[in-house]
C-alpha positions in Angstrom: 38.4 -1.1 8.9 39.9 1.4 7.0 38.4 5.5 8.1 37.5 7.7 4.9 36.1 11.3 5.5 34.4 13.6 2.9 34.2 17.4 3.6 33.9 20.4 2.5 37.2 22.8 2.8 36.3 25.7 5.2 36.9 29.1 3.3 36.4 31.1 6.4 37.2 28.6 9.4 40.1 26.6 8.0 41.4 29.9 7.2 41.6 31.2 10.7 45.0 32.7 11.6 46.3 32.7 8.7 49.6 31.5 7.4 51.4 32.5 10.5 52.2 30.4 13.6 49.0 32.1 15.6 47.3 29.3 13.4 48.0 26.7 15.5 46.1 28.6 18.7 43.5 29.1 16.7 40.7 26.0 16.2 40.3 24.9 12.5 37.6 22.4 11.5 39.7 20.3 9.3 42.9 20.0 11.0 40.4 19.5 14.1 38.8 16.1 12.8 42.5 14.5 12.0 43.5 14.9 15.4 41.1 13.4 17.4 42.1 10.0 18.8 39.3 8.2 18.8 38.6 8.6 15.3 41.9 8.2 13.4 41.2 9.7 9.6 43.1 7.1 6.9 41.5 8.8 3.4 40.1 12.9 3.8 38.5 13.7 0.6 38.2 17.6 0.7 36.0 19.4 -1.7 36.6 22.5 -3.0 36.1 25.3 -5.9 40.3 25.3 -7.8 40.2 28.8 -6.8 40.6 27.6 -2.8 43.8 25.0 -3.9 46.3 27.3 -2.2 44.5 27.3 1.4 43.9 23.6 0.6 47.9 23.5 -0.1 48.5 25.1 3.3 45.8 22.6 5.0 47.0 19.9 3.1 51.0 20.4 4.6 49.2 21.5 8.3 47.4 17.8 7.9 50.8 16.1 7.3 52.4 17.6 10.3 49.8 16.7 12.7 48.4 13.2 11.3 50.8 11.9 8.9 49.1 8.9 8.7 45.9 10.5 6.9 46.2 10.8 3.2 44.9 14.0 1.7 43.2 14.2 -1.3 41.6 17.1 -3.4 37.9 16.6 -5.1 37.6 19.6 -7.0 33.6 20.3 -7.2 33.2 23.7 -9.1 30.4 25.6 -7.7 29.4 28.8 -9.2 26.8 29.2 -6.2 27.5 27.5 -3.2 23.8 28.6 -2.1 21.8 27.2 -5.2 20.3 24.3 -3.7 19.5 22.7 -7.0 23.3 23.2 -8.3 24.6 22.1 -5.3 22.9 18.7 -5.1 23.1 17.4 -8.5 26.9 17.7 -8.5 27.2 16.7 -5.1 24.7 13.4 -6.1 26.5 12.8 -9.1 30.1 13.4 -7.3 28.8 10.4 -4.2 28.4 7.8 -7.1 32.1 7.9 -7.1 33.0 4.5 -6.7 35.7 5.6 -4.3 32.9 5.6 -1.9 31.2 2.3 -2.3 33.9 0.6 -1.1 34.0 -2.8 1.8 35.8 -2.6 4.6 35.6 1.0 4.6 34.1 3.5 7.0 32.6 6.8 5.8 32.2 9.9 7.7 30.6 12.9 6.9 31.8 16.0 8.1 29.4 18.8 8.8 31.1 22.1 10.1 32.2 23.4 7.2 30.4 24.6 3.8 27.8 26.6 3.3 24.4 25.4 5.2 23.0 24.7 1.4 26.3 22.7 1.6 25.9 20.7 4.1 22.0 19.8 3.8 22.8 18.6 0.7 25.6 15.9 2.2 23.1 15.1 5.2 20.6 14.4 2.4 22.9 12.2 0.7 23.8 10.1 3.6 19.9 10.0 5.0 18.7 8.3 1.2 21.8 6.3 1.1 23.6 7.4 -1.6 26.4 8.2 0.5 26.3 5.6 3.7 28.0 7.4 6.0 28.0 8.3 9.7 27.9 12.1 10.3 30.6 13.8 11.9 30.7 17.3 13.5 33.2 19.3 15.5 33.6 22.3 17.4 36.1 24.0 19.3 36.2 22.5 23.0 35.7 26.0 25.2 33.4 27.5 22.2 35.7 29.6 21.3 37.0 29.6 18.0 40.7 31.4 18.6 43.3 31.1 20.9 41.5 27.9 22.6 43.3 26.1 25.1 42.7 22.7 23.3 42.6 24.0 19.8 41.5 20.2 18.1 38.2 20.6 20.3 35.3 17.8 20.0 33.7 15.6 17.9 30.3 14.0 17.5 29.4 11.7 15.5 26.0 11.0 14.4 24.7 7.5 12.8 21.4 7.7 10.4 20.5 4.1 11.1 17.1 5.0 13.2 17.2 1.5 14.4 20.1 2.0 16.6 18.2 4.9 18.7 15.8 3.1 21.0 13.4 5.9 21.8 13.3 6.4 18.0 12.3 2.8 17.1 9.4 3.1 19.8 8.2 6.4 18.1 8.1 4.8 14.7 6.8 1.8 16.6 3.9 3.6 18.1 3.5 5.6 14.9 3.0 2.6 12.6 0.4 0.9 15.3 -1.5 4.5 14.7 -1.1 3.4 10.4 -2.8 0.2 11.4 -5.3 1.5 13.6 -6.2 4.2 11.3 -6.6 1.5 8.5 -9.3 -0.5 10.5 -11.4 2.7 11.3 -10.0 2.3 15.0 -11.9 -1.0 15.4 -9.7 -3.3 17.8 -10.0 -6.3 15.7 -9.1 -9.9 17.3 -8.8 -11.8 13.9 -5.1 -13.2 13.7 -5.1 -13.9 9.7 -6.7 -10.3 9.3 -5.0 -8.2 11.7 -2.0 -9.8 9.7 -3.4 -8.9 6.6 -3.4 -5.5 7.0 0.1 -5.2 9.0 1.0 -6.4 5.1 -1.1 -3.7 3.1 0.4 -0.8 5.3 4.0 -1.4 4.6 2.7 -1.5 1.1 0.7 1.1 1.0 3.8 3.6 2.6 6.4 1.9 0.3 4.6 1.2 -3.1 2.9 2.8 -5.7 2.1 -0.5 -7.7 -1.7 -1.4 -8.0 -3.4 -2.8 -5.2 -6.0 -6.1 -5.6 -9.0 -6.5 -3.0 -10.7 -9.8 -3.4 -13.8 -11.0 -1.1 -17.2 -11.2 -1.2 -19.8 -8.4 -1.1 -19.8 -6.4 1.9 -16.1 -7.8 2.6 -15.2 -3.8 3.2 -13.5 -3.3 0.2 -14.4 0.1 -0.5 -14.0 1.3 2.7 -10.4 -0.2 3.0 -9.8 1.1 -0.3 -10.6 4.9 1.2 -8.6 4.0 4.3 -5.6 3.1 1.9 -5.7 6.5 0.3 -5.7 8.3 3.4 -3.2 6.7 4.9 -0.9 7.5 1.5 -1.9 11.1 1.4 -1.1 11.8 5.0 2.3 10.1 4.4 2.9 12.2 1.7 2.3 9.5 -1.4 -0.7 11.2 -2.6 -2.1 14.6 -3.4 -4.6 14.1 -5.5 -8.2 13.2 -4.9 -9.8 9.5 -4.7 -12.0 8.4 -7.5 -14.2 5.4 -6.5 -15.9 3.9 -10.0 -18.1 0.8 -9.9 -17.6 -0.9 -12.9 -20.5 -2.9 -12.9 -22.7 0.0 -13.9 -20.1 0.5 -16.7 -20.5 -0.7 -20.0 -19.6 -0.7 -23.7 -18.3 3.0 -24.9 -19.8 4.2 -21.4 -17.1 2.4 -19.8 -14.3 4.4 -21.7 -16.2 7.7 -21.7 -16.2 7.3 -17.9 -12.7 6.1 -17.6 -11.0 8.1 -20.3 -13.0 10.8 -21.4 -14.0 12.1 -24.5 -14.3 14.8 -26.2 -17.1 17.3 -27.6 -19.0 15.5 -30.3 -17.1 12.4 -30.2 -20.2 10.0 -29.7 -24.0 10.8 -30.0 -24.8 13.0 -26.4 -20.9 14.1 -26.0 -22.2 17.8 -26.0 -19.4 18.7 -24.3 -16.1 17.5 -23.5 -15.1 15.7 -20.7 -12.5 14.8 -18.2 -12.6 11.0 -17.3 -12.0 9.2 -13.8 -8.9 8.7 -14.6 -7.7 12.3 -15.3 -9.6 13.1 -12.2 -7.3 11.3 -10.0 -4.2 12.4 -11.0 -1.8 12.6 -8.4 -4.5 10.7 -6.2 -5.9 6.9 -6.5 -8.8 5.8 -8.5 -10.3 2.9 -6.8 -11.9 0.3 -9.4 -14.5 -1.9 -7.3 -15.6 -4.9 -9.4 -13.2 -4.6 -12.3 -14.1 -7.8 -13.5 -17.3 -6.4 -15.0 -15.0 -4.1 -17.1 -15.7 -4.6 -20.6 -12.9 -6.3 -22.6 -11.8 -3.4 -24.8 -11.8 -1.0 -21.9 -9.6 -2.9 -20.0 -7.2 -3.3 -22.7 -6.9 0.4 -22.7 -6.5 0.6 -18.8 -3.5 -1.6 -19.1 -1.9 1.2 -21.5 -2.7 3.7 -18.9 -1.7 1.9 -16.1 2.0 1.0 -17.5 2.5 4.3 -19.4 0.2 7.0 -17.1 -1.2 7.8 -20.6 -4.3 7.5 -22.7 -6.3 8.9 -25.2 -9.9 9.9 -24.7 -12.6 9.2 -27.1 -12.7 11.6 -30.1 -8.9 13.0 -29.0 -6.2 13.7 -31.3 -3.8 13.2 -28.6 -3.1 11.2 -25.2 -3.6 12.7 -22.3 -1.4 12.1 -19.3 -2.1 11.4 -15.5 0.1 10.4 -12.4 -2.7 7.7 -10.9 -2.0 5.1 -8.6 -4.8 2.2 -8.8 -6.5 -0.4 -6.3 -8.8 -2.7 -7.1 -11.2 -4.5 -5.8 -13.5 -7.7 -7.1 -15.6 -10.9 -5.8 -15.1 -12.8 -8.5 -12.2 -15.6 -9.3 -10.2 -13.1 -11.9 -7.8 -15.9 -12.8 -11.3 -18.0 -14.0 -12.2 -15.3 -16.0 -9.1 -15.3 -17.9 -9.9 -19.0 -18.8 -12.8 -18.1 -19.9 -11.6 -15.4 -22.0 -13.6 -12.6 -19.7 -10.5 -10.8 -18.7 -7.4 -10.1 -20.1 -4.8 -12.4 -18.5 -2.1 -9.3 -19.1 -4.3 -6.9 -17.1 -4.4 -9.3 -14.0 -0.6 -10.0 -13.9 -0.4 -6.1 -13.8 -3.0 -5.9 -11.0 -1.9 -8.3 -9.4 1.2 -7.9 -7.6 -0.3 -7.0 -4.5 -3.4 -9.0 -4.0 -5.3 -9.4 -0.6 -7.8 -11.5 0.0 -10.4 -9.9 2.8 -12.6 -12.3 4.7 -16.0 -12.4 4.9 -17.8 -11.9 8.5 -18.7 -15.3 9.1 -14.7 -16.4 8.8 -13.9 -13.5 11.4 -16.8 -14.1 13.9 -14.3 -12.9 16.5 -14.3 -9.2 14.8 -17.9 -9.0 15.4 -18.2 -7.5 19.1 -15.9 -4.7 18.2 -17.6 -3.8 15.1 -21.0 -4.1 16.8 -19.4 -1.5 19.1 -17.6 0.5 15.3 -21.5 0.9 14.3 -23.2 1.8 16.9 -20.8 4.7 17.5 -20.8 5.7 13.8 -24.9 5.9 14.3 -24.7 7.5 17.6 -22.5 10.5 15.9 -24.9 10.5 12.8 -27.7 10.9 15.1 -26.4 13.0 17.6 -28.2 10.8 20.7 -25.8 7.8 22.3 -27.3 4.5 21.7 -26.4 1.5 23.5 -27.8 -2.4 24.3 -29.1 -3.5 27.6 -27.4 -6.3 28.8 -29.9 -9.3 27.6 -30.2 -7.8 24.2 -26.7 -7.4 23.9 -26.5 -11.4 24.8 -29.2 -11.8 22.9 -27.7 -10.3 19.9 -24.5 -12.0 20.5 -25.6 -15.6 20.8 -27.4 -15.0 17.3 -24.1 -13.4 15.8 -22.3 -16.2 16.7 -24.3 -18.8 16.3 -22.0 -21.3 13.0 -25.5 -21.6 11.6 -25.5 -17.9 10.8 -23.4 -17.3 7.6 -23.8 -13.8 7.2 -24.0 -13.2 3.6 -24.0 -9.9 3.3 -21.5 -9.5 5.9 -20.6 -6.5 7.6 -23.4 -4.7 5.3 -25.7 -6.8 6.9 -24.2 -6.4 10.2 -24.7 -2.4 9.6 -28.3 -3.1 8.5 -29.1 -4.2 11.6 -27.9 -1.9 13.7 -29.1 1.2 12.1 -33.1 -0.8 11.9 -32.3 -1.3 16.2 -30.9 1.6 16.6 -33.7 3.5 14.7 -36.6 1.3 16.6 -35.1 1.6 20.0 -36.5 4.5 22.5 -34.5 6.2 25.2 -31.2 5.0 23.3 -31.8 1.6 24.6 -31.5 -1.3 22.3 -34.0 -3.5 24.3 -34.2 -7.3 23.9 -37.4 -7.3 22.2 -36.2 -5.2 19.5 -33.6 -7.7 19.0 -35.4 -10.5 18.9 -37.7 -8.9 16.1 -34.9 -8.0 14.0 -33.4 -11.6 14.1 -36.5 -12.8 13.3 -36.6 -10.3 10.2 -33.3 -11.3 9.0 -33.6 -14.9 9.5 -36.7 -14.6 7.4 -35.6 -13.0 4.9 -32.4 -15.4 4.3 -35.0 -18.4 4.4 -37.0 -16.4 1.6 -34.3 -15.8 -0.7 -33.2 -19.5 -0.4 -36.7 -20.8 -0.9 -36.9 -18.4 -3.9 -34.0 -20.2 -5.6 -35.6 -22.3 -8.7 -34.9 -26.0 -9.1 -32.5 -26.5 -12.4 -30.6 -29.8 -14.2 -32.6 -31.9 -11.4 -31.0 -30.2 -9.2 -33.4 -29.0 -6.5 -32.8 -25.8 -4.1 -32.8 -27.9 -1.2 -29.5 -29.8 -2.6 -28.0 -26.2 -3.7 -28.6 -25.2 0.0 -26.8 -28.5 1.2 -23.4 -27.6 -0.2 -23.1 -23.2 -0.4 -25.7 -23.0 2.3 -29.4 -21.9 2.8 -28.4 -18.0 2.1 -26.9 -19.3 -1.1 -29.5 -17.5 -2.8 -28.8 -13.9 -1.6 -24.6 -14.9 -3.2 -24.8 -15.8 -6.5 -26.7 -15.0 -9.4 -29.5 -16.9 -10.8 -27.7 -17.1 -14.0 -24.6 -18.9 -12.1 -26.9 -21.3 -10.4 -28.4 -22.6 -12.8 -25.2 -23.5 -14.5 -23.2 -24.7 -10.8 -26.8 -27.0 -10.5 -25.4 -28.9 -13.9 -22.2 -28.9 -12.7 -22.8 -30.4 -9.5 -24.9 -33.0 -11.1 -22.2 -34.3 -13.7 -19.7 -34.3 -10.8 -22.1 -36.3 -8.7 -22.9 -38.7 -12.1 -18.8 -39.1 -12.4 -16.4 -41.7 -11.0 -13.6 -38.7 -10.9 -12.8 -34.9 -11.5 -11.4 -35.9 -14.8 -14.3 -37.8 -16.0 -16.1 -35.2 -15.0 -14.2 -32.7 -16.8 -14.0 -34.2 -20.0 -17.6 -34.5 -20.2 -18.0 -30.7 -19.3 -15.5 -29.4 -21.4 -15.6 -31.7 -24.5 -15.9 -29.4 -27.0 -13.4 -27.2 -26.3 -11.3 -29.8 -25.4 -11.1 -30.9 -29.4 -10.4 -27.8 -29.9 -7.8 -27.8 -28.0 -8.8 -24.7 -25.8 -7.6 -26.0 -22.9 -4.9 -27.8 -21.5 -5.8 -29.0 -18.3 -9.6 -30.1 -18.1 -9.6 -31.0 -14.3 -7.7 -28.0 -12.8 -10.5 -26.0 -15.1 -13.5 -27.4 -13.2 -11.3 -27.2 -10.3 -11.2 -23.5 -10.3 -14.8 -22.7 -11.1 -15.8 -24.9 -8.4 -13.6 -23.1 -6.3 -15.5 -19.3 -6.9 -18.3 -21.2 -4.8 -15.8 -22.4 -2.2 -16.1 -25.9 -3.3 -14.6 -29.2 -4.1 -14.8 -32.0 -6.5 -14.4 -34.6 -3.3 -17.1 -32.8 -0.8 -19.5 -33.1 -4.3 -18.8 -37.4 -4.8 -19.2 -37.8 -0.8 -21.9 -39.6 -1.2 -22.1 -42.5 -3.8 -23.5 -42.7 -7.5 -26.4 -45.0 -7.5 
C-alpha cells in the first residue's frame, strides 16, 4: 500500500538551525517523519503560504538527501490568518476534497506537530468527520529536546480515529448507549424481546436522524411518554435545543387546527384579538409531538406537509411564511394507510411520516413487562407522595395472578395498569398494599370492563355478545360506537359470504362501478385488520 502524508510546513521548527550544517543536530518535524523506518513516507504533501517556498526549497532538497524515496510535493494554501478558525477550515475542507486524497490502495497520514494549533484542530476535524480518512501522526524529538539531540529524527505516534479499534472505548460507548436505552424506558428493566428490540431501533434513530418519527398502538400504548423520552434523549445528545410541543389533534378542528399549528395573526379570523405564535413556531429548534394525527383535518394536513418538507409556513392572516427548524414524531391508533383509502388522510403526508414507523404493543402482548412496571408505578407514586408504598406478599400474588391471567386483556393498558395502582396505593394504610385492597380493586375493574361490554348496543343482527366473541368482552371500552355499528355489518356480510371477494364486492359495490378502488378484497382486508381481525377467523363457522 502506497504511504501518503499531509502536513503543514513548520515556519518555526522546520526552520531550526538554519541553513548551516548545525541543522542536521538539531530535530526538525518534517525531516523527522521521513526518517522513521517503520513508517516509510512515498507522497508528503506539504502545505504552505508561497511566501514560506524557499524554507520549503531547503526542506524539500534536506528530504531528498535523507529519504530519496519520498516524493515531495507543494500544496500552496494561502492563509491570511493562520489563527482564524473559520478561514482556516473552509480552505482546508475544500483543499481535502482533492481527489489526490480519495485514492485506493493508499494510506493517509496526518501529521500533527507543525502549524498553528487553529491549524491543526482543523486537520484533526477533518479526519474525525471523514473528509480526510486518515490516521494521525505526531512526532517529537526522542530526549525532548529540540536541538543538538542525540537521535535528531526522534519518535512517532500514530493515532487511528476508528473508535472501534480501542477496546476500552467500544465498552464506554457500549455502556453509554445501554444508559440511551435505559433512559428511553424510564429505567424500567423490561423482559419483552420484540420491544426491548424496538427501542434498541428508535435510539440509533433518534441519535442519527432528524426525519419524522411514527408511533402506532393503541390507547395507553405509551406513546406520549416515549415521545418525551425521544426528545430528551436528542437534546442531551445535542440534536435538540428547543422545547417539546405535545398537541393532541383530536381536540383540533377546522381553522382551529391551523390557528393552533400555524398561527395567525391579529384580526385574521373572528376572536384573533391578537396575534399568535403557533405550535409549530414554538418548537423550533425542539420537536413537536403530534399524538393522534389522524384526526387532523384534511386541509391542515396539507399545509403540515409544506412545513414539514420546507421548515416553512404561513400563518393565518400573514403576508409572509414564517420559518422554523422542527423535527416531528407522531403518534396514532388508527390504521393511517386505511385512511388514505378512504380518502381521510393524505397518502403524501403518510409517506412523509412514515419513514420511521414503530409499532408499540399493547400491555396484554407484553404481559412479561408487567412486574417491572408494577414496580415503575409504585415508585413514581411513592416519590409523588413522599411515603414508600409497597405490596405484602399475598396481595402482590394476588395482583399478579389477576395481571396475568390471558382472560385479562387490558384495554387501557398501562393507563389502566397506573389506575390501579394509584386507587391501591391511595386506599392502603401504613404503605401496605394489603390483599383485600387488591381484591376490591380487581373486582372494580373487572366490573367495570363487563359494564362497558354489556353497554354495547346490538346492530345489523349482530348482537354484543357475538361482537364480544371476536375483539373480546372489553371491546366496548376500544372502539367507538360509531365503528361498531359499522364492523357489526361487516361481520355479518362476511359471515353471509362463501369468500373475502364475495364479500367485498357486495360491500364495496358502488364504488366499485366507479371504479374507486382497485382491489376490493385487500380493502376489506385492511379495515378488518384495524380490529385485529381476519376474513377466515369470521367464516369459521358455516353459513346456514
Amino acid at each position: 500500500m502506497k504511504i501518503t502524508a499531509i502536513s503543514v510546513l513548520g515556519t518555526q521548527k522546520d526552520a531550526h538551525g538554519g541553513a548551516g550544517p548545525a541543522r542536521w543536530d538539531t530535530w526538525r518535524p518534517t525531516i523527522g517523519l521521513v526518517q522513521q523506518e517503520n513508517l516509510p513516507i512515498d507522497e508528503l504533501h506539504l502545505i504552505l503560504n508561497k511566501e514560506y517556498m524557499p524554507l520549503a526549497e531547503r526542506i524539500k532538497a534536506d528530504i531528498r538527501s535523507v529519504s530519496p524515496e519520498t516524493k515531495v510535493i507543494f500544496d500552496i494554501i494561502q492563509l491570511k490568518d493562520p489563527w482564524d478558525f473559520e478561514e482556516v477550515y473552509g480552505k482546508f475542507y475544500d483543499y481535502s476534497k482533492s481527489p489526490c486524497f480519495h485514492k485506493e490502495q493508499t494510506n493517509y497520514y496526518i501529521h500533527m506537530s507543525t502549524g498553528s494549533h487553529v491549524e491543526q484542530i482543523c486537520l484533526f476535524l477533518l479526519a474525525e468527520s471523514r473528509h480526510l480518512a486518515a490516521k494521525l501522526v505526531q512526532t517529537t524529538p526522542k530526549e525532548g529536546h529540540v536541538r543538538h539531540s542525540n537521535d535528531p529524527k526522534g519518535t512517532i505516534n500514530v493515532i487511528d480515529l476508528d473508535l472501534s479499534r480501542y477496546d476500552k472505548l467500544a465498552k464506554r460507548f457500549e455502556l453509554e448507549r445501554q444508559d440511551d436505552l435505559s433512559f428511553l424506558k424510564q429505567g424500567i428493566d423490561t423482559k419483552h424481546a420484540a420491544f426491548n428490540k424496538l427501542i434498541e431501533t428508535i435510539e440509533r434513530v433518534a441519535v442519527r436522524s432528524s426525519d419524522p418519527i411514527l408511533l402506532t398502538g393503541p390507547p395507553g400504548a405509551g406513546k406520549s411518554q416515549l415521545a418525551r423520552q425521544i426528545y430528551l434523549l436528542k437534546k442531551q445528545s445535542g440534536k435538540v435545543k428547543g422545547a417539546f410541543v405535545a398537541v393532541n389533534c383530536a381536540t383540533l378542528g377546522g381553522d382551529l387546527a391551523k390557528s393552533a399549528l400555524f398561527g395567525h395573526k391579529k384580526g385574521s379570523f373572528s376572536g384573533a384579538g391578537a396575534d399568535h405564535d403557533g405550535f409549530l413556531k414554538e418548537a423550533d429548534e425542539g420537536i413537536v409531538f403530534l399524538d393522534e394525527i389522524g384526526e387532523l383535518p384534511l386541509e391542515a394536513q396539507a399545509m403540515l406537509l409544506k412545513a414539514i418538507e420546507e421548515k416553512t409556513f404561513r400563518p393565518l392572516g400573514a403576508a409572509k411564511d414564517e420559518r422554523s427548524d422542527f423535527q416531528l414524531i407522531c403518534g396514532t391508533n388508527r390504521d393511517l394507510a386505511v385512511d388514505v383509502a378512504d380518502k381521510r388522510f393524505r397518502a403524501d403526508l403518510l409517506s412523509r411520516i412514515n419513514l420511521w414507523s414503530f409499532n408499540l404493543p399493547g400491555l396484554a402482548e407484553r404481559r412479561e413487562d408487567i412486574a417491572p412496571n408494577l414496580t415503575y408505578e409504585l415508585a413514581r407514586f411513592s416519590e409523588k407522595s413522599g411515603k414508600h408504598i409497597s405490596f405484602s406478599k399475598e396481595a402482590y400474588k394476588r395482583f399478579m395472578d389477576f395481571a396475568l391471567n390471558p382472560s385479562n386483556r387490558w384495554p387501557g393498558n398501562f393507563r389502566d395498569l397506573n389506575a390501579m395502582v394509584v386507587r391501591m396505593a391511595t386506599l392502603s394504610d401504613g404503605g401496605r398494599i394489603t390483599e383485600d385492597v387488591v381484591t376490591d380493586e380487581i373486582a372494580r375493574s373487572s366490573s367495570g370492563v363487563q359494564l362497558c361490554a354489556e353497554a354495547a348496543l346490538p346492530a345489523n343482527g349482530v348482537d354484543g355478545k357475538a361482537l364480544a366473541d371476536i375483539l373480546g368482552t372489553d371491546y366496548a371500552t376500544r372502539f367507538d360506537e360509531f365503528d361498531l355499528v359499522q364492523l357489526a355489518h361487516v361481520v355479518q356480510v362476511c359471515r353471509e359470504s362463501d369468500s373475502a371477494a364475495s364479500a367485498a364486492k357486495r360491500l364495496f359495490a358502488v364504488s366499485r362501478k366507479a371504479k374507486k378502488s382497485s382491489n376490493d378484497s385487500d380493502r376489506l382486508a385492511k379495515y378488518l385488520a384495524r380490529f385485529g381481525l381476519k376474513f377466515k377467523a369470521l367464516r369459521r363457522r358455516p353459513v346456514e
